[in-house]
C-alpha positions in Angstrom: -16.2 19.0 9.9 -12.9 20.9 9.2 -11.0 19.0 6.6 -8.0 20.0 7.7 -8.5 17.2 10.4 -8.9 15.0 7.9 -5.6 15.8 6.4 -3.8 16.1 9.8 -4.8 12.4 10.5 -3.9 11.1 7.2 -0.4 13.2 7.6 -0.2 11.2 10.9 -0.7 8.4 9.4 1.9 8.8 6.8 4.4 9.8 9.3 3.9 6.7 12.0 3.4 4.0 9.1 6.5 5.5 6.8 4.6 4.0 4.5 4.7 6.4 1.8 6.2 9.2 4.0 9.6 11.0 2.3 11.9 8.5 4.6 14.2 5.8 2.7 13.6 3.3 5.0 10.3 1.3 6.4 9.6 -1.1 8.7 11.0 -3.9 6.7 15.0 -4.0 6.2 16.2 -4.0 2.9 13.0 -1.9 1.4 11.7 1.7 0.9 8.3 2.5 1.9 7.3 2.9 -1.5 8.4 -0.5 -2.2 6.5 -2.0 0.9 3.3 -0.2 -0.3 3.5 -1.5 -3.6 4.5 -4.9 -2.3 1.2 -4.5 -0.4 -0.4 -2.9 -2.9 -0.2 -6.2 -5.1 -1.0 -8.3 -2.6 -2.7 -12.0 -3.3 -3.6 -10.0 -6.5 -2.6 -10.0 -10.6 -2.2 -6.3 -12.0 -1.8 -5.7 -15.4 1.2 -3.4 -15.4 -0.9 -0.5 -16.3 -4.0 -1.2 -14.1 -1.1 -0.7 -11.4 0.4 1.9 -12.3 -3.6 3.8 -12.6 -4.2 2.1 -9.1 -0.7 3.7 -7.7 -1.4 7.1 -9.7 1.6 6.6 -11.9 3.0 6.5 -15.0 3.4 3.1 -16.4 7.1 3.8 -17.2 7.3 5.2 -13.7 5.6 1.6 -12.1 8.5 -0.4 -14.6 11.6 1.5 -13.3 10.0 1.2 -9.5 9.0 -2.7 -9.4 12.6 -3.1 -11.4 14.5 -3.7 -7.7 11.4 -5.8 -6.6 12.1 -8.0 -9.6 15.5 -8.0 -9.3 15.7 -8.9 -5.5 13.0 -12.2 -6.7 9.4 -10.2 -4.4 7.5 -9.1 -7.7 7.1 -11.6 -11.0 6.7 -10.2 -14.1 5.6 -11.8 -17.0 3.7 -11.3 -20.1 0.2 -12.4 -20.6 -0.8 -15.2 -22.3 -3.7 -14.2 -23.7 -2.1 -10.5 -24.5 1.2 -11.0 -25.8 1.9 -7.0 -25.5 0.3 -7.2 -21.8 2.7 -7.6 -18.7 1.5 -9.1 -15.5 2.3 -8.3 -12.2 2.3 -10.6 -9.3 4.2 -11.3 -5.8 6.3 -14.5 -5.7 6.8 -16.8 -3.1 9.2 -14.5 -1.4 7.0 -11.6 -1.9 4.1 -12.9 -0.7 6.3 -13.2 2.5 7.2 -10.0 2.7 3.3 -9.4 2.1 2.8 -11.1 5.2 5.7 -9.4 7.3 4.2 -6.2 6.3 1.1 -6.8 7.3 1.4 -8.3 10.4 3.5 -5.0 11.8 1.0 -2.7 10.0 -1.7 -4.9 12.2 0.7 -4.3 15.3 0.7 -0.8 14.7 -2.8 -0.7 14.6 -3.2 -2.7 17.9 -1.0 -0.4 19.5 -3.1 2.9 18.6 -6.1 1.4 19.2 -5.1 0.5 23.1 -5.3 4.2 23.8 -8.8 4.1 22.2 -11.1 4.4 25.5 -13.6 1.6 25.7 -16.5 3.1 25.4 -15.6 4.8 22.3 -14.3 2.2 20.4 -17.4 0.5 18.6 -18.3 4.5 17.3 -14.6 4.6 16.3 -14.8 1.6 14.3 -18.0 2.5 13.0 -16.3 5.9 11.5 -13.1 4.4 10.7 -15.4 1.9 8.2 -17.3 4.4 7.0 -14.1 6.9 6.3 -12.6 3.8 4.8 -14.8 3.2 2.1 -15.5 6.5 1.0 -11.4 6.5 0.4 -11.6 3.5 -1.9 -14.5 5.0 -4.1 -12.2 8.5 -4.5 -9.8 8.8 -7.3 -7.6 11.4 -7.4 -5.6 12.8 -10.3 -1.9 12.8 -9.7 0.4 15.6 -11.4 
């Protein structure tokens, strides 16, 4: 297969979610896509500031001066940890774990609405693929510059 189809699709992807695509604004008012994909990032979930910021491909000063509107605007908690005084933790609050939610109900929406153009007949091998493609992403760990 030609990776360049590969790339086309996850371009596409980029581009319909504006998830992490160069626009300022996302599908929820009020945040950036970066912040949405950090809020969703997080998710139910406790990061230690810099398991985040290795997860997001980031420096952990980069993470801090990112999450600092998400703190400031009550969606992320940051505290330090109990049992590692010199160890921040990262988690949603209340209010973030809304957003959480908002986010991924349109993400889910979006889906539904690509996958109605999906013939029938085609959509158990798509599923099949998409699973497969999926968790040969997770297990891939790129190096940002």
């Amino acid at each position: 297969m030609n990776p360049e189809i590969l790339a086309e699709l996850i371009n596409e992807i980029l581009i319909k979610s504006t998830l992490l695509g160069g626009s300022d604004k996302s599908f929820i008012e009020g945040l950036t896509p970066r912040q949405v994909h950090i809020v969703m990032e997080i998710g139910t979930q406790v990061f230690r500031n810099g398991d985040l910021a290795g997860r997001l491909g980031v420096e952990p000063s980069t993470l801090t001066r990112t999450l600092d509107p998400l703190v400031k605007n009550g969606l992320v908690d940051r505290s330090l940890n109990p049992e590692n005084r010199r160890e921040v933790l990262i988690r949603l609050s209340e209010k973030g774990r809304t957003v959480l939610q908002q986010s991924h109900r349109k993400m889910v929406e979006n889906c539904a609405q690509i996958l109605e153009h999906v013939p029938g007949q085609q959509m158990e091998q798509m599923e099949a693929s998409i699973r497969l493609l999926l968790g040969i992403m997770k297990q891939i760990h790129f190096k940002h510059h």
